[in-house]
GUGU-697268 format. One record per atom (N, C-alpha, C, CB): residue number from 1; residue in one letter; atom name; x, y, z. Coordinates in nm, 4 decimals, always signed. Glycine has a CB too. Layout:
<kolkols>
    i  aa  at        px        py        pz
  NUM   A  CA         X         Y         Z
...
</kolkols>
This chain:
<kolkols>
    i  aa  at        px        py        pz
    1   X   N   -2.5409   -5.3666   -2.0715
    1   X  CA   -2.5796   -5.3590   -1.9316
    1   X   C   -2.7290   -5.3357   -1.9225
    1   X  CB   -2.5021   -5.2476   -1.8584
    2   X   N   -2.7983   -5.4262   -1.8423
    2   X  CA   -2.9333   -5.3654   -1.8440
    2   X   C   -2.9989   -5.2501   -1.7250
    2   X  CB   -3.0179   -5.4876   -1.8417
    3   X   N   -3.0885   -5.1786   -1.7667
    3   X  CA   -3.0810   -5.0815   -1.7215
    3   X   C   -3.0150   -4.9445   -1.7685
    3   X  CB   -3.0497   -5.1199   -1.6392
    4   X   N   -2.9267   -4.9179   -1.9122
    4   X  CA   -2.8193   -4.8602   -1.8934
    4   X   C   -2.7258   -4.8292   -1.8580
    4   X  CB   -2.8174   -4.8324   -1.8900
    5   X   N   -2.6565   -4.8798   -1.7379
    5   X  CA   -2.5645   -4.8525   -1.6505
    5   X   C   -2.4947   -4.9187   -1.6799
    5   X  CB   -2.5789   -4.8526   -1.5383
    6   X   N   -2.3575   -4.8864   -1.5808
    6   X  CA   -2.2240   -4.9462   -1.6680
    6   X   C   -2.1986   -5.0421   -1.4965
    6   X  CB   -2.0534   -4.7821   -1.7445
    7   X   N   -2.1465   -5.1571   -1.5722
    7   X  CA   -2.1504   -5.2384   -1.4497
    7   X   C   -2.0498   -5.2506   -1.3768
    7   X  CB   -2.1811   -5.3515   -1.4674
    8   X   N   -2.0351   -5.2963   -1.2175
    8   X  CA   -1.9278   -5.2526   -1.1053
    8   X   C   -1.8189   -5.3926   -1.1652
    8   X  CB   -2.0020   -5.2608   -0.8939
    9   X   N   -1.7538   -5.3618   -1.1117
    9   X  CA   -1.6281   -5.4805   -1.1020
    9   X   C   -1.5586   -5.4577   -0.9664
    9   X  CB   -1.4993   -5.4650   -1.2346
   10   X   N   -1.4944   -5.5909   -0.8849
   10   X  CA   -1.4636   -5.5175   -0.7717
   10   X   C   -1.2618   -5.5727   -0.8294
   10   X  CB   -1.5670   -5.5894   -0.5799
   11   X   N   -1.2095   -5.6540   -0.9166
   11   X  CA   -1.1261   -5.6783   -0.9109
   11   X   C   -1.0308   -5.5913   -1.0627
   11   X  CB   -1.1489   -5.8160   -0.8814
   12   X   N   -1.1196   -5.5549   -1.0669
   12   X  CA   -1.0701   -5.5094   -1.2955
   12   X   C   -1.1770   -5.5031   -1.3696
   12   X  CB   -0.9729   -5.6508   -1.4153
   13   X   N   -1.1143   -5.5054   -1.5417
   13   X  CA   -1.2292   -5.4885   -1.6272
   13   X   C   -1.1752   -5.5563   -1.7532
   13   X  CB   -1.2775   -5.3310   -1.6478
   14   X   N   -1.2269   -5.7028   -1.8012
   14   X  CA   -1.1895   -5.7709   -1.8510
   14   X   C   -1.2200   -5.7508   -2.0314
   14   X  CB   -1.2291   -5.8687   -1.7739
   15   X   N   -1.2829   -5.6322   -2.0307
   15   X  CA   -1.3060   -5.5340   -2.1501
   15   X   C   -1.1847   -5.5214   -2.2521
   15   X  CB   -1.3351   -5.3867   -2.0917
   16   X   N   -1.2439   -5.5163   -2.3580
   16   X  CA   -1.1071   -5.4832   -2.4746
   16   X   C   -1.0697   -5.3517   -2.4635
   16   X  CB   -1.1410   -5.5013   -2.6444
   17   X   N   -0.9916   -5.3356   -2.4640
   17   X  CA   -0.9403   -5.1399   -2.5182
   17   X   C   -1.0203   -5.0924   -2.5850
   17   X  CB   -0.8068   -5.0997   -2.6183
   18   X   N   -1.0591   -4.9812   -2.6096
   18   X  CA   -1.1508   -4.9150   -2.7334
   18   X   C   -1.0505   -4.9143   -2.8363
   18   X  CB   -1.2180   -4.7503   -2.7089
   19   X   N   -0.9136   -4.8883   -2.8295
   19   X  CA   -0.7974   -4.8329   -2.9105
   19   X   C   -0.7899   -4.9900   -2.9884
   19   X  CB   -0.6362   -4.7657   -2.8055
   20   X   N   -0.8254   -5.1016   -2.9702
   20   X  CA   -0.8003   -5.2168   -3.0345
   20   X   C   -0.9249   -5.2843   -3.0742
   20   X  CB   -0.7199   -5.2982   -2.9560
   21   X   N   -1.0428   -5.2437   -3.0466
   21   X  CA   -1.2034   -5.2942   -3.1028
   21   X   C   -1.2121   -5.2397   -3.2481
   21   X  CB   -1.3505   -5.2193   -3.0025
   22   X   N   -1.2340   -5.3784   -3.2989
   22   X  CA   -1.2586   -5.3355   -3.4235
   22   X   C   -1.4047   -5.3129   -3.4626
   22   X  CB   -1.2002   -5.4239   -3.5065
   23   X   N   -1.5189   -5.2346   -3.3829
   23   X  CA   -1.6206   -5.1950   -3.3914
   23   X   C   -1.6017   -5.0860   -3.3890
   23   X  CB   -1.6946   -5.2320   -3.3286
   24   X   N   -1.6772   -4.9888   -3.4471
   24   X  CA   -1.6684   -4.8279   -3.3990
   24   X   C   -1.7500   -4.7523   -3.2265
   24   X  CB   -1.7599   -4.7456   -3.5453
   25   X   N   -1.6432   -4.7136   -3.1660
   25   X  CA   -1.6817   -4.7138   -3.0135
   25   X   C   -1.7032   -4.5498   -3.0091
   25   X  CB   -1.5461   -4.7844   -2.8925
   26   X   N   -1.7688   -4.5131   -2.8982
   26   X  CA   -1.7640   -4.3431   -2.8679
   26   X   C   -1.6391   -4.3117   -2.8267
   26   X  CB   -1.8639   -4.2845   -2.7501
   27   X   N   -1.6294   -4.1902   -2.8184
   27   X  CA   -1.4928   -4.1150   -2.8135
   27   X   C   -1.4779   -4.1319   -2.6645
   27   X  CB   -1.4890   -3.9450   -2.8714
   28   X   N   -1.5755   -4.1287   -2.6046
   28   X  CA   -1.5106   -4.1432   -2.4243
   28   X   C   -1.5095   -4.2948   -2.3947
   28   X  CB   -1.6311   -4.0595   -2.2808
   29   X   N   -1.5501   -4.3810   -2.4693
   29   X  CA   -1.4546   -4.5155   -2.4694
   29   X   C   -1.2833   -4.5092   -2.4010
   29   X  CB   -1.4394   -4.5570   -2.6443
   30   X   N   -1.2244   -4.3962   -2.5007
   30   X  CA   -1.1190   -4.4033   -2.5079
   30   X   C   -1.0378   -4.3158   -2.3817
   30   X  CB   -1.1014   -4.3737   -2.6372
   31   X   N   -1.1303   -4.2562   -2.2997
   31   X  CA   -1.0904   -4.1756   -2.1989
   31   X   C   -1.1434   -4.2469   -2.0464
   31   X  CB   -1.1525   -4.0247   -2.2323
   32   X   N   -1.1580   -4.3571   -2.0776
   32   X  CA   -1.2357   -4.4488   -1.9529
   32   X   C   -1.0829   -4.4622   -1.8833
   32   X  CB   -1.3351   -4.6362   -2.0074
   33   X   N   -1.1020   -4.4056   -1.6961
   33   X  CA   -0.9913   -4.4875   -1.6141
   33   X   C   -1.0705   -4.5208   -1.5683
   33   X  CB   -0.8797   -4.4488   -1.5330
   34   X   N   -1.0198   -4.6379   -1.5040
   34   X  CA   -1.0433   -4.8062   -1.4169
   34   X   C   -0.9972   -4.7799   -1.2511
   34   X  CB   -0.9055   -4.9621   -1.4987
   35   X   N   -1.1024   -4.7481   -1.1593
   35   X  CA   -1.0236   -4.7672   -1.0544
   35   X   C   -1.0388   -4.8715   -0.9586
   35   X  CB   -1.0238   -4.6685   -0.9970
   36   X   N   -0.9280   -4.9296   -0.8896
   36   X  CA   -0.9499   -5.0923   -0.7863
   36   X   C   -1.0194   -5.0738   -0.6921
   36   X  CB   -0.8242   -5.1649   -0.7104
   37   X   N   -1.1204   -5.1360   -0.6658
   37   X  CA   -1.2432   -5.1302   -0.5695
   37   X   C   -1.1903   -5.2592   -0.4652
   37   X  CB   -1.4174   -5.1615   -0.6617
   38   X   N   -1.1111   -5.2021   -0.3842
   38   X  CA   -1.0504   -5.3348   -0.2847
   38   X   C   -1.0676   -5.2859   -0.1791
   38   X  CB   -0.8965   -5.3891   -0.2893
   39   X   N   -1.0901   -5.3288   -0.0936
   39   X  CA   -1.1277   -5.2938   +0.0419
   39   X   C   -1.0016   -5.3478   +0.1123
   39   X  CB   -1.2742   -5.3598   +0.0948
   40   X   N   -0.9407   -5.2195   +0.1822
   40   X  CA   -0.8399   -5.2175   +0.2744
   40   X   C   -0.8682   -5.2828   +0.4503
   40   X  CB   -0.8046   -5.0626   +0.2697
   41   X   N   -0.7228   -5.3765   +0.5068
   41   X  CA   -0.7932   -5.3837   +0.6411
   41   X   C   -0.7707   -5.2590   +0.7106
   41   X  CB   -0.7446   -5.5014   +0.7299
   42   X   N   -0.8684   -5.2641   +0.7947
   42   X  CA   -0.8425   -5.1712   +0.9072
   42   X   C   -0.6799   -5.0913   +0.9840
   42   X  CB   -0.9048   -5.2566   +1.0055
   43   X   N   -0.6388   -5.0001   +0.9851
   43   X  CA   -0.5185   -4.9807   +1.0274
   43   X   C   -0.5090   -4.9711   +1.1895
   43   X  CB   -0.4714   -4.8635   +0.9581
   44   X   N   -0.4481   -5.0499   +1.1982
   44   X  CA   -0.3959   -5.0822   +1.3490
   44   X   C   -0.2803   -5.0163   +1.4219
   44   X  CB   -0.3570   -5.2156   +1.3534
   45   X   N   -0.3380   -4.8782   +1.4573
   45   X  CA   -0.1937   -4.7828   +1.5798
   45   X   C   -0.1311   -4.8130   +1.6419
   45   X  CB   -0.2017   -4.7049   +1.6761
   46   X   N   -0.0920   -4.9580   +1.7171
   46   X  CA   -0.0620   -5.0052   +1.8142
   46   X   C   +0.0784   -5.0946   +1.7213
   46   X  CB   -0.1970   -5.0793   +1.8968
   47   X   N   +0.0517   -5.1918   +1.6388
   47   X  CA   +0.1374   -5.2742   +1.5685
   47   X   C   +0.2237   -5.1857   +1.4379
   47   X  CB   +0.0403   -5.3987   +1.5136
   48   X   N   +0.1827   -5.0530   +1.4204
   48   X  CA   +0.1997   -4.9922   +1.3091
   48   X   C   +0.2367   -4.8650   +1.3744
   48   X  CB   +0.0837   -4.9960   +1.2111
   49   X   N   +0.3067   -4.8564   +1.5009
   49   X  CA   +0.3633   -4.7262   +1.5509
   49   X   C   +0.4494   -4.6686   +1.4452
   49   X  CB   +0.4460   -4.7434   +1.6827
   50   X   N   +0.5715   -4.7481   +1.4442
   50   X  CA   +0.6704   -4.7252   +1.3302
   50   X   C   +0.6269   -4.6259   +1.2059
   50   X  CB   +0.7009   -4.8664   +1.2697
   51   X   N   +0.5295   -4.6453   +1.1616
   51   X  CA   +0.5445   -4.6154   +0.9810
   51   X   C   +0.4207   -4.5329   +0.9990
   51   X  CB   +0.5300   -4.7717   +0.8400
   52   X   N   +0.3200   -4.4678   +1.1092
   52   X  CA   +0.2106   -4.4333   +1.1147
   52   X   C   +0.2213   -4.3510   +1.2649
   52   X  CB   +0.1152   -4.5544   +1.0912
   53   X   N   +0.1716   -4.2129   +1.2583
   53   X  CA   +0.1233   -4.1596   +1.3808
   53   X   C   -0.0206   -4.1276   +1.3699
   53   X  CB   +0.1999   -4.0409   +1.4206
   54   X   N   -0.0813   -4.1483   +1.5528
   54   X  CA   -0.2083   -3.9968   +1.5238
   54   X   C   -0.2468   -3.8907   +1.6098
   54   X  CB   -0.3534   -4.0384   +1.5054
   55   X   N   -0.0731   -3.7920   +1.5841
   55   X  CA   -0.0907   -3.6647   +1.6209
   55   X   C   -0.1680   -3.6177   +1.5282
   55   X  CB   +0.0200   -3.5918   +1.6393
   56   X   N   -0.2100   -3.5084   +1.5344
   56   X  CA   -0.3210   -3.4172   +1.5225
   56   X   C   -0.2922   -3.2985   +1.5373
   56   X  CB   -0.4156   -3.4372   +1.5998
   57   X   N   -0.2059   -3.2290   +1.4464
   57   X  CA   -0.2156   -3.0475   +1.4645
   57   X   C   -0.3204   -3.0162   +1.4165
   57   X  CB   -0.1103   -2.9477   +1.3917
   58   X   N   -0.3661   -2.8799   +1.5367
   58   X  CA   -0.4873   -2.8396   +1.5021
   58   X   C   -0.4204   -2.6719   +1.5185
   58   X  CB   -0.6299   -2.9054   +1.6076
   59   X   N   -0.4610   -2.6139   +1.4463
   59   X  CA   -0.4789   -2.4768   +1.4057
   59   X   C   -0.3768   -2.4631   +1.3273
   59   X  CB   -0.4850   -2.3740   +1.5080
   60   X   N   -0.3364   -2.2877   +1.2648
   60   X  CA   -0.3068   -2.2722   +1.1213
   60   X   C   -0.1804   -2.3183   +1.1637
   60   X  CB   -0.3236   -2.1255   +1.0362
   61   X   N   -0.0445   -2.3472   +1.0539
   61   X  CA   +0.0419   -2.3610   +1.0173
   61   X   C   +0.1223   -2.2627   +0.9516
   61   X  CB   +0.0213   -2.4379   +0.9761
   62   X   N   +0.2083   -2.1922   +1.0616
   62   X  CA   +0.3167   -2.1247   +1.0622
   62   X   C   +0.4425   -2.0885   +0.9291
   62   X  CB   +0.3626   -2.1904   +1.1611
   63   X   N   +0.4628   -1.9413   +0.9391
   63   X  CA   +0.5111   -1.9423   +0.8084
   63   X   C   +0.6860   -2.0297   +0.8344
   63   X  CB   +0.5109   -1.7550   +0.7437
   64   X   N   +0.7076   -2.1553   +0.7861
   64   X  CA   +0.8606   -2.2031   +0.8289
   64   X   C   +0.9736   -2.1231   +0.8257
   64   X  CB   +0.9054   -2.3045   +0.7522
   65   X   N   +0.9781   -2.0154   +0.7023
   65   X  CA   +1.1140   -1.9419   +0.6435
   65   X   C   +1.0614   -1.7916   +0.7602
   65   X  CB   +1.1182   -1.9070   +0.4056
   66   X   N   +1.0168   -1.7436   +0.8299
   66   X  CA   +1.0196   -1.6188   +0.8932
   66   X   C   +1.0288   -1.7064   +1.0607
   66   X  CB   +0.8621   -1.5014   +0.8467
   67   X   N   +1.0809   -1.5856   +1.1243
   67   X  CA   +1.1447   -1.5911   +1.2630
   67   X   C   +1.0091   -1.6335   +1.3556
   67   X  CB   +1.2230   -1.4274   +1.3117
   68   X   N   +1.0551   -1.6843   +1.4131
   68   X  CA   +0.9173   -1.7349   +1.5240
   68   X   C   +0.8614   -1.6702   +1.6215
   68   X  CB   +0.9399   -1.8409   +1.6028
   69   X   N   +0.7359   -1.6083   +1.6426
   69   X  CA   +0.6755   -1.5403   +1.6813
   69   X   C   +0.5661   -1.6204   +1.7763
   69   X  CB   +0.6447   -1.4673   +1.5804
   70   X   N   +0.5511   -1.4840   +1.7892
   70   X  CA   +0.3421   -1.5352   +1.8696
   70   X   C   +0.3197   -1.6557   +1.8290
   70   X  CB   +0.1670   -1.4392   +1.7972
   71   X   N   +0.2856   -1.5843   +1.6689
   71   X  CA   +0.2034   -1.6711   +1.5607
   71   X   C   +0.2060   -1.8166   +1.6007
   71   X  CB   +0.2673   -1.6592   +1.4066
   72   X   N   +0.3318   -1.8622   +1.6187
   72   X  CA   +0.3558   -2.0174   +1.6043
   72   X   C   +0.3137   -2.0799   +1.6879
   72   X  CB   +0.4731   -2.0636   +1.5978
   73   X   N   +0.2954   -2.0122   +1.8287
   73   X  CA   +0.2379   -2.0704   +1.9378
   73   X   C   +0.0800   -2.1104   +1.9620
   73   X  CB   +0.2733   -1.9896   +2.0267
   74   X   N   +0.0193   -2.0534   +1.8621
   74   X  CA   -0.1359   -2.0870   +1.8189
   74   X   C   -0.1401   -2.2147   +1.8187
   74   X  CB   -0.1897   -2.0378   +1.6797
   75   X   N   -0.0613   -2.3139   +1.7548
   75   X  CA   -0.1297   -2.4311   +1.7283
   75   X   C   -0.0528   -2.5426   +1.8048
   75   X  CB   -0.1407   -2.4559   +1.5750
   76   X   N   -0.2212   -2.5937   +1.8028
   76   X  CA   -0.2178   -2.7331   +1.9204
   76   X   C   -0.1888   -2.8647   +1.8770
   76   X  CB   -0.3570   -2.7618   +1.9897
   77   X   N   -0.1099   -2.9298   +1.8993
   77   X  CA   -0.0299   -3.0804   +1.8787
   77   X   C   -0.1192   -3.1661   +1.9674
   77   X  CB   +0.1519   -3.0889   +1.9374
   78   X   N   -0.2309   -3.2496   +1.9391
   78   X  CA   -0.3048   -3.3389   +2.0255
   78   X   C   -0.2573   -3.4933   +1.9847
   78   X  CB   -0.4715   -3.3125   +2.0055
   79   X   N   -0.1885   -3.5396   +2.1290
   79   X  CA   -0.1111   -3.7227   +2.0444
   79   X   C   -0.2407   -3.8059   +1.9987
   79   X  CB   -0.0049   -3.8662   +2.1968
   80   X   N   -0.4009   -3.7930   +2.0250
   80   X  CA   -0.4774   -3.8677   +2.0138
   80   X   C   -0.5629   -3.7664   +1.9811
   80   X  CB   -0.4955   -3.9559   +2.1076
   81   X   N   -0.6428   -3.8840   +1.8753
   81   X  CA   -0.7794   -3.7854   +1.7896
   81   X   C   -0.8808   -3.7471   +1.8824
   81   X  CB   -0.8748   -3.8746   +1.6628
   82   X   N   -0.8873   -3.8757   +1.9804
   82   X  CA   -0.9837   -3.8420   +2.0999
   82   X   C   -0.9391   -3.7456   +2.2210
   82   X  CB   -1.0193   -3.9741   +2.1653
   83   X   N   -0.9822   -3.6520   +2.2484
   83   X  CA   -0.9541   -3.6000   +2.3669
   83   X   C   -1.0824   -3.6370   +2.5047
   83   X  CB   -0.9361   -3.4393   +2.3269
   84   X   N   -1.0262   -3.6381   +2.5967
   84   X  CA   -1.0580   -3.6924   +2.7331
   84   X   C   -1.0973   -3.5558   +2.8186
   84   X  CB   -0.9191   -3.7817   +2.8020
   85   X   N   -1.1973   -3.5788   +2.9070
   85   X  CA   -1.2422   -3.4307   +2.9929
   85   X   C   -1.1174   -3.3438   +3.0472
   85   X  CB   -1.3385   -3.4701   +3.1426
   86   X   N   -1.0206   -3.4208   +3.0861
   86   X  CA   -0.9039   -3.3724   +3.1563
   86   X   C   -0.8717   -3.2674   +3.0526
   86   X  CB   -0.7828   -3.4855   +3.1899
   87   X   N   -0.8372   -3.2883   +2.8949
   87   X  CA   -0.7603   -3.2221   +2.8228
   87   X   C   -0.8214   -3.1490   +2.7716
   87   X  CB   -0.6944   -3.2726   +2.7533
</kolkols>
């Protein structure tokens, strides 16, 4: 690589294993992970109700196994990330 640097890939890494080069490689050869540089589309709330919400609890989270108190009433359930002057 020139420069030193190790170069991007956006699909893989068409590289041999270190574990199968029959050259002698450094030891963190052998500890290299590979991660996929793919760019996701955009997620769409409207077509993707089903399998996706965006409520929004905001404040702490209640102990589940003890009796319900005060405590639980602290926190706010907002259906949208945006809130509006009204709310």
């Amino acid at each position: 690589a020139v420069g030193g640097k190790e170069a991007l890939g956006s699909m893989g890494n068409d590289a041999a294993l270190a574990v199968l080069s029959e050259y002698p490689r450094q030891v963190n050869d052998y500890f290299k992970q590979l991660f996929a540089q793919v760019t996701n589309p955009p997620i769409d709330p409207i077509r993707e109700e089903i399998v996706m919400s965006l409520v929004c609890p905001v404040g702490p989270e209640g102990n589940l196994l003890a009796d319900p108190g005060p405590e639980h009433s602290q926190r706010l359930v907002v259906r949208h990330p945006v809130l509006t002057l009204e709310e």
